[in-house]
N, C-alpha and C positions, 0 to 999 in steps of 0.2 A: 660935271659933264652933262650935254642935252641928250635924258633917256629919250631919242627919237622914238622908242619901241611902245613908250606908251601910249600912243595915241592908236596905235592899233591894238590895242588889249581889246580882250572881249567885255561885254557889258558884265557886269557883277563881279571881273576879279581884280580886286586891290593894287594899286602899284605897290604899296607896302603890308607883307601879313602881319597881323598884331601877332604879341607875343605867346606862342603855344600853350595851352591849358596842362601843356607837361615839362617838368623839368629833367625827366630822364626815360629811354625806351622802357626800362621800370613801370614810370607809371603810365605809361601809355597801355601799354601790355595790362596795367592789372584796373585801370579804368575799365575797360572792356569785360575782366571778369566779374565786377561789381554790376553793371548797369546791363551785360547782358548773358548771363549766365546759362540761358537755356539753349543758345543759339547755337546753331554748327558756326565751327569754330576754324576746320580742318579736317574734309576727305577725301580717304588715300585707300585705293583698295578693295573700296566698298564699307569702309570701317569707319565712321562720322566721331570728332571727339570736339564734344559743345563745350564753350567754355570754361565752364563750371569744372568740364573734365581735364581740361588744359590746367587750369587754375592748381586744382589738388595734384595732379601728377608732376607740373614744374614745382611747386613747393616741396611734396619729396624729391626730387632730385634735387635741389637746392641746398636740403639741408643734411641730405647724402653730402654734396660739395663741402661743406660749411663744417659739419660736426660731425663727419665722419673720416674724412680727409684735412681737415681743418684748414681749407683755403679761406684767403682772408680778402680784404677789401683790395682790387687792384688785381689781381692776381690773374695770369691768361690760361684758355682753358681751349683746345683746340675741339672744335667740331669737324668729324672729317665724315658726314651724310650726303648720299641723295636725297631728293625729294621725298622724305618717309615723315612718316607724324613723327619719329623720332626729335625729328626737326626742333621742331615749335618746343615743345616739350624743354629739351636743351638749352636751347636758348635763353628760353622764358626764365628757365631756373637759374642758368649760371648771372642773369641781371638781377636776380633776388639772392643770390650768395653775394652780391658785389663785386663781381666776378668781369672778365673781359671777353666777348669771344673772338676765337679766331677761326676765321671758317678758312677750311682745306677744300681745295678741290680733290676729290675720293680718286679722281685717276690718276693723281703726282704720282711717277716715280719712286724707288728711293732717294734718289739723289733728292730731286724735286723738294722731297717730303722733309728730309735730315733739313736741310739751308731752311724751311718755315716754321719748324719744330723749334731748330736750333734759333734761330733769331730771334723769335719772340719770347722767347724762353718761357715756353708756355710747362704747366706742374703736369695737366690732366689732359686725355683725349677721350672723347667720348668720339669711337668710330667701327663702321658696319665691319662685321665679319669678311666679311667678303673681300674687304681692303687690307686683313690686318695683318696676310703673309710680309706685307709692301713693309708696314709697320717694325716689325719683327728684325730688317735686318736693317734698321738704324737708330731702333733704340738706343741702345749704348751711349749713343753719339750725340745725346738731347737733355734737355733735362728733366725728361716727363719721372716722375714719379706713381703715377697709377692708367693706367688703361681702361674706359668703360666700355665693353662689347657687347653689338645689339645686333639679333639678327632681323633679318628683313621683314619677320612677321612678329615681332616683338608684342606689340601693342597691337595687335590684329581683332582679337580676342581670343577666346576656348571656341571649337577645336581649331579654328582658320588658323590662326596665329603659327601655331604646333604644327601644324599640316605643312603650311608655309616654307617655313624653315626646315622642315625634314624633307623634302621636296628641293630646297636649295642647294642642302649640302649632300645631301644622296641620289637624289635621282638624276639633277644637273649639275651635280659636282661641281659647284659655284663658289663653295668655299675653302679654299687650300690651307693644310694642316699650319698652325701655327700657337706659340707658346709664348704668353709672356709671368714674370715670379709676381707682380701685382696687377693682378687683372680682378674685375668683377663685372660678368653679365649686369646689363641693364636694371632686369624685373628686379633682378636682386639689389641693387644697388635703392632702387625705389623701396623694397618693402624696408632695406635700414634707414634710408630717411623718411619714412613713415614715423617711425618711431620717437622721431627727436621736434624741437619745437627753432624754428629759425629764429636767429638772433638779428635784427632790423639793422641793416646796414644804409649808412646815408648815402645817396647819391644825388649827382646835382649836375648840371651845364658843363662845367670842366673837366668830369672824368671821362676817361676814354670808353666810348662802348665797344667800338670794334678795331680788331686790328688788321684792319683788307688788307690782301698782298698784291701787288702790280708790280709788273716789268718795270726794268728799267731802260736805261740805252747802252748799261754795260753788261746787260743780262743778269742783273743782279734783282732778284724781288727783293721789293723794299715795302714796309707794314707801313698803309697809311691810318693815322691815328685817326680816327674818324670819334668825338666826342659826343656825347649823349644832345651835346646843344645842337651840332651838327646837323644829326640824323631826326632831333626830331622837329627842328627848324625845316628841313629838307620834305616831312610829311607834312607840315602844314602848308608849306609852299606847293606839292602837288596839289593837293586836296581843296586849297584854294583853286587853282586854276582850271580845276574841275568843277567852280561852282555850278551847284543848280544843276548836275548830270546825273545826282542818283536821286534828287527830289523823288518824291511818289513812292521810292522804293521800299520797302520794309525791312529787306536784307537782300544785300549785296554780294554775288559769287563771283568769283575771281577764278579762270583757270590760270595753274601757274606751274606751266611748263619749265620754264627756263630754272636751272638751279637754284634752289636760295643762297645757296652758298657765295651765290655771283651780286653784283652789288644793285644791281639794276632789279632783277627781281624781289633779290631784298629787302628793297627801300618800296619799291611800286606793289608788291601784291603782301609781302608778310605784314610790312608794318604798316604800310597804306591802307589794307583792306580790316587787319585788327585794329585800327584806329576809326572807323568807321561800323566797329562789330560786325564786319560782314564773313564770310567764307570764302577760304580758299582749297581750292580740290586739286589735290596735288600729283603730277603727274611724273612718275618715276622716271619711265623709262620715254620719251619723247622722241627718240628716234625710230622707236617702234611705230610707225605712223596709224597705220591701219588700228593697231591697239589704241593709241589716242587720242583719234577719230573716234571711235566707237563707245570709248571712255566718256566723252565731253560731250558725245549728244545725248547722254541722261543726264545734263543738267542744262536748266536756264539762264545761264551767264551774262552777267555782265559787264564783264572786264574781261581782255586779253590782251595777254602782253607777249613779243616773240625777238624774233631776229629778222631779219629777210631770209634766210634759207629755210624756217622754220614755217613761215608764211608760203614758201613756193612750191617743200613740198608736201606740208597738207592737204594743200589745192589739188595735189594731183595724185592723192590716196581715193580709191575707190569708196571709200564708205564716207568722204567728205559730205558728199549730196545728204546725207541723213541726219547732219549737223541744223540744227534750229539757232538762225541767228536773230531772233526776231524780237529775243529780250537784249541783245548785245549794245550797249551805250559808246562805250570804248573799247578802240585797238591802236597799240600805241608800239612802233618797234625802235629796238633801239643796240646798242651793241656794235651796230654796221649800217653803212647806208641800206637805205629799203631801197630794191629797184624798181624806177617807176613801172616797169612793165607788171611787177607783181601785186605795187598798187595798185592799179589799172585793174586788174582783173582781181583783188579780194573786193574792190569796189563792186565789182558786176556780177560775183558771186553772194555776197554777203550784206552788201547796201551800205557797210561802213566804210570811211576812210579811214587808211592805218593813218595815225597820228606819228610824226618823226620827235622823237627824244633824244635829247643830247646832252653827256656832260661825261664824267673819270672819275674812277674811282674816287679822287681825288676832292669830287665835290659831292660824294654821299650818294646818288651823281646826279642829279637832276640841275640843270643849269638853264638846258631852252630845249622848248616844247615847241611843236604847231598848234594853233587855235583848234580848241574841239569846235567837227562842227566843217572848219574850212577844209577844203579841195586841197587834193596833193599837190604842190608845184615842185615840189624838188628840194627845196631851202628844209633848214631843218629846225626854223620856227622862229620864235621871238623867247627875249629872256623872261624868264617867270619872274615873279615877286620880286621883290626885296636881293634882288640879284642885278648888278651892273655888267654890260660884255664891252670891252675896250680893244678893240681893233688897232694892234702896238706895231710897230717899225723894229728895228733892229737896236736902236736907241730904247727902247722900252715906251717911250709918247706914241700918244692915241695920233692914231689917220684918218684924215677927211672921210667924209662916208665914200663908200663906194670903193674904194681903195684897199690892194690885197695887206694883211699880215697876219700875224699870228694872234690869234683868239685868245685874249684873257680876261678871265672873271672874277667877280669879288661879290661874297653874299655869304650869309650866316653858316650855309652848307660848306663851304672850301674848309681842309681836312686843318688839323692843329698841327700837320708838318709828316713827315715821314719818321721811325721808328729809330731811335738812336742814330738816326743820317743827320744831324745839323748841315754838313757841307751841301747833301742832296738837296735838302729843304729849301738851302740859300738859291739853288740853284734853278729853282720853280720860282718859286718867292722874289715878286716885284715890292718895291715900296710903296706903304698904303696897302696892302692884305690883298694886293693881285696877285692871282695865279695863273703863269704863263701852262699854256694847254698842251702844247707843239704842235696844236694842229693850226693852216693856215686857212682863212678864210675872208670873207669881206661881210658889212654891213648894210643895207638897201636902204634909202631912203624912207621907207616905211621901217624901220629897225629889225626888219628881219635878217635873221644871219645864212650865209650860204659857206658850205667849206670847198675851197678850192683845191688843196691836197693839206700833205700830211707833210707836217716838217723833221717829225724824227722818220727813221727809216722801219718804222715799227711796222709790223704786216699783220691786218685784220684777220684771222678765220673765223667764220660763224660766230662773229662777234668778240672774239678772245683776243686778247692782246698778244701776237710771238714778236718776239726780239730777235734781230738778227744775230748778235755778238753772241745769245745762246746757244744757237745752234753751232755757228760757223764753231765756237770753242768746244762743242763735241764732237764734231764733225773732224776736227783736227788730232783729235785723241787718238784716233784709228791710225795703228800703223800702214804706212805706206801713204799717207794722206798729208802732204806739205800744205797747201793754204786753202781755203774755202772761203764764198760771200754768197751769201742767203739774201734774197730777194722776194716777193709777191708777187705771184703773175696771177692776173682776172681770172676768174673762176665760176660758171654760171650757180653753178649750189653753192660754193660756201662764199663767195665775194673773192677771198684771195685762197690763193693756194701755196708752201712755200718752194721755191725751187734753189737748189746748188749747183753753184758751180764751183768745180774743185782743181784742185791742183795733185798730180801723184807723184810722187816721189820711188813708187814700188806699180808698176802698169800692171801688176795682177790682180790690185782692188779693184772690187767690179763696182756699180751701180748699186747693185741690190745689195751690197757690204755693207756701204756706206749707210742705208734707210736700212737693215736690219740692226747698225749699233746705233743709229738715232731710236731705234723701235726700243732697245734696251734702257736709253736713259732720260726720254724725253715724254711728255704726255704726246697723246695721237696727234690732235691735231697741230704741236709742234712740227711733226714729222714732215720731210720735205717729201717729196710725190714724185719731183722731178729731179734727175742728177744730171749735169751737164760737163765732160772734164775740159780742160783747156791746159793747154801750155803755159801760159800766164796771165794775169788779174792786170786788171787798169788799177794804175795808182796814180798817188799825188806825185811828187819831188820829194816828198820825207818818208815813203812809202805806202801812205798809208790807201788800203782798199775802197776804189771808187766803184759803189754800189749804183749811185744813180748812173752811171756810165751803162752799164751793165743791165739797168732798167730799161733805159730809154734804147738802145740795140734794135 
């Protein structure tokens, strides 16, 4: 095929990255504790842990994993953190047991939580107090063998640490009573693998590092197998396209608001910025604005990464002005369209352009960036590296430029298929290692891509992927509730917001019914906002629920 796209590449970065100096986040992760041990590493809190100290505390926990639970090569290990050094820590070590992680979003549900437990059929969770009531009432139902709990001040130090935690669970009664028969705090868990010596487990290109979970279109999350070749094909590939952006610099800080547990921050500040030895300062609670305002102007950063809601409303936190962006290289969002107006205005506030990033879970995710550097037009970039974008028809064959279909890529990052789904996998999976995206968009004569909508009916919030068939099937749970179709309607803060409309079968369910049993089994931002009831739902002739009917209204 003719990469139109390269000819607008920026000067210095490769149409092809050579092949990564790592063959697994393993040794990415422990390059960095070799070559820069002294360096901040990761802070959260006020609490700095260089890598040296990354280094020895993931290796106990590792060998906690390994020889004390005796998880073996392969084996999945659920992380279920915020933003806390806990983090890094975890991670680092379940890749030095041999280990798989599976990151949880900490706000799932039960329900949520049982179906990601239960499907990857992960041994061990390592997850915050504060979550673990959630935990508690579907165990049973999994096949976790042990519980690691950490409270929020874990790794803080003496007395903050202590102080922390008792301040959590007493004074804002943050942590509700719960009990599991194999459980072991954290510290503790660390000083028994202190003890023991880890036994070197091979890893290479083809094992799986992560097991991301994403919607599906039947509201099913499904683990995409995301391989060690993958992800860290995927960091060489940003990091190439970032050439020549941190030259000069000696060490590189990263704020990284956005969860690690989400794939975008991930890939762009965890591994990107420890691939590079630089710091990341980690921000817990982000919605707290005024708090993480005030947090990130004691540091010189130069990297951030966000959403567009994240970006609109820091701008309009009072303690924004106190922010120095004068060391900042890069801002890059991604998750959800950035809206130009918010462009617009972090340009005249902060002198940088947010950079647009694009790609799925699916592809680790980095697929197409905007040139560092260029002016916001709207498109949301050109494809990086070692990465092909094929603009398909309904037949699957590539379209003349300019011409709308569906977006699909092919490059070292696209996932090694979805988690015991063959049928799903086939379902994504074109011939020749394309993967269909569902979103639709066209290609520019200059090879940049623009999306023109979304082809599944999937509804953005602050960058999160909801499914409609999720909701509408809980939605429909509630007695007195005959049919439901969940839609996105525009939303100045979060991009979409979700809205129902219902069908009753019993006229005494009210509105507020309906989003108090979504409040019960669904994450927040799942939750619709708006209830609408109706007599009847547009359908097809074989009945089935016309959602775009319902949009377009």
């Amino acid at each position: 095929m003719d990469k139109v796209w390269l000819k607008s590449y920026p000067e210095g970065v490769p149409a092809e990255v050579p092949e990564p100096p790592w063959r697994s986040v393993r040794d990415l992760i422990e390059h960095s504790f070799a070559t820069r041990p002294d360096v901040p590493a990761y802070t959260n809190m006020g609490k700095t842990l260089t890598y040296s100290d990354l280094n020895h505390l993931s290796m106990q926990f590792a060998c906690f994993l390994q020889q004390e639970l005796g998880l073996t090569r392969g084996e999945r290990v659920a992380i279920m953190l915020p933003n806390l050094l806990q983090y890094p820590v975890a991670m680092s070590g379940i890749f030095r047991a041999g280990c798989v992680v599976v990151n949880v979003n900490p706000l799932y549900t039960a329900r949520e939580l049982q179906h990601q437990l239960k499907d990857s059929g992960a041994r061990c969770i390592i997850i915050l107090e504060n979550f673990a009531h959630t935990l508690e009432e579907v165990i049973a139902e999994t096949d976790l063998d042990h519980v690691i709990t950490t409270g929020v001040g874990d790794l803080l130090g003496f007395p903050k640490g202590g102080i922390t935690n008792l301040v959590m669970r007493y004074v804002k009664k943050a942590v509700p009573a719960y009990s599991f028969a194999n459980r072991t705090p954290l510290n503790k868990a660390l000083k028994q693998g202190a003890r023991h010596k880890l036994q070197e487990v091979e890893l290479g290109y083809a094992d799986i590092a992560y097991l991301q979970y994403t919607g599906g279109t039947t509201g099913v999350s499904k683990g995409a197998m995301l391989s060690h070749r993958n992800m860290v094909y995927n960091v060489q590939q940003t990091l190439s396209w970032q050439a020549g952006v941190y030259d000069n610099l000696d060490h590189v800080v990263a704020i990284t608001a956005l969860p690690l547990y989400h794939i975008f921050s991930l890939e762009g500040n965890c591994l990107c910025v420890m691939a590079l030895g630089g710091e990341n300062v980690l921000i817990t609670n982000p919605r707290d604005f005024e708090g993480f305002a005030k947090e990130i102007a004691k540091f010189p950063f130069n990297l951030f990464t966000g959403v567009n809601t994240m970006f609109a409303s820091l701008m309009h936190t009072p303690s924004f002005d106190k922010i120095d962006f004068s060391h900042l290289r890069v801002a890059i969002g991604g998750g959800m369209a950035v809206q130009p107006a918010v462009a617009k205005e972090w340009k005249q506030k902060t002198g940088q352009t947010i950079l647009q990033g694009y790609g799925l879970t699916e592809t680790s995710p980095v697929a197409v960036v905007s040139r560092v550097g260029s002016e916001f037009n709207g498109s949301i970039g050109l494809p990086v590296s070692s990465t092909d974008v094929m603009i398909a028809g309904d037949d699957g064959n590539a379209l003349p430029i300019g011409e709308i279909g569906e977006i699909c890529i092919k490059g070292p990052q696209v996932m090694e298929g979805y988690w015991q789904r063959p049928q799903e996998t086939a379902e994504v999976m074109l011939p020749g290692g394309w993967l269909r995206t569902g979103d639709v968009g066209r290609m520019d004569e200059d090879g940049y891509i623009w999306i023109e909508d979304r082809k599944k009916d999937m509804i953005l919030v602050s960058g999160f992927n909801v499914y409609p068939n999720e909701i509408e099937n809980v939605v429909v749970e509630l007695d007195g509730v005959l049919e439901a179709a969940a839609i996105g309607i525009a939303d100045e803060k979060s991009g979409e917001i979700v809205k129902v409309f219902a069908v009753r079968k019993d006229e005494s369910v009210t509105a507020q019914d309906i989003i108090d049993h979504c409040r019960e089994n669904l994450t927040g931002y799942k939750c619709p906002k708006i209830i609408e009831f109706r007599d009847e739902l547009p359908k097809t002739n074989v009945g089935k629920i016309l959602r775009r009917a319902l949009r377009d209204e």
